[in-house]
C-alpha angles and dihedrals in degrees: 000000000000124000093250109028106150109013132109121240127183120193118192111213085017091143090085147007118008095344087061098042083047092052095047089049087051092048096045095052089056106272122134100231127206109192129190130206141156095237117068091195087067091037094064094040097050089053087057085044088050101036149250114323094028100135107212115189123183106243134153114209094210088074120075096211094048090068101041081055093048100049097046092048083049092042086047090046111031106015127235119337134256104188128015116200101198089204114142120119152149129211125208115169115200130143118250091260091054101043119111128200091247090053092054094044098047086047092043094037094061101023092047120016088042095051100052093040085040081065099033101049085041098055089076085059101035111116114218117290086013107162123235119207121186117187124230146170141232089228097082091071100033102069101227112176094226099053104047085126097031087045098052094054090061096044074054100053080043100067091034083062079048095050104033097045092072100042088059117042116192108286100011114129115257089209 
């Protein structure tokens, strides 16, 4: 028996990069995997990368309605989720001098926004003791000149990890 026969994982950005590695390991290891992303082109190669069943829906986690329409496609397909893997991401690098307005809303409207309305649009589909994974970064705590925006989304996930964990022990229901 697999660690995750039997379970459901969802992995948002899961078309490229960690989000894809993490799919496949979940699949491998038994899981049917549902994976979001904003480009239908890798979406459809990652779900021949991850294998057959994986169910890959476009979807852009800035966008509210995205992601209701996301979780209730992956609760109708798939049923109600075990592990939720708040991935998607995107990465621009620019000095302070050099940031616009445009640049720090598209990286904190995905890294940020989408993270905490990727959790909180899941909880209503989340099966008991379902697992909750937010991805990070070390670079919120190294100073490097080029990441000041994309380094403040993950000192942000950081603190939602800090201040979820507690309001849902492991098997308490989320309803």
């Amino acid at each position: 028996m697999k660690k995750l026969d039997g379970k459901i994982a969802v992995v948002t950005g899961g078309n490229a990069g960690v989000g894809l590695a993490t799919a496949r390991l979940f699949y491998q290891e038994g899981a049917r995997v549902a994976i979001s992303g904003r480009d239908q082109p890798t979406l459809d190669g990652a779900v021949k990368e991850i294998g057959v069943g994986t169910l890959a829906i476009r979807s852009d986690v800035s966008k509210l309605t995205d992601l209701d329409a996301f979780f209730a496609k992956v609760v109708q397909a798939l049923g109600k989720i075990d592990v939720l893997f708040a991935n998607a991401c995107v990465a621009r690098f620019t000095p302070i001098p050099d940031s616009t307005e445009a640049l720090f809303d598209e990286v904190f409207d995905t890294n940020v926004k989408g993270v905490f309305f990727t959790i909180q649009k899941a909880l209503p589909h989340l099966n008991d003791g379902a697992s909750i994974i937010l991805n990070s970064s070390f670079v919120d705590a190294a100073g490097l000149p080029t990441t000041s925006i994309y380094a403040a989304t993950k000192a942000a996930n950081r603190s939602f990890a800090r201040t979820a964990a507690p309001a849902f022990p492991r098997g308490q229901n989320k309803d």
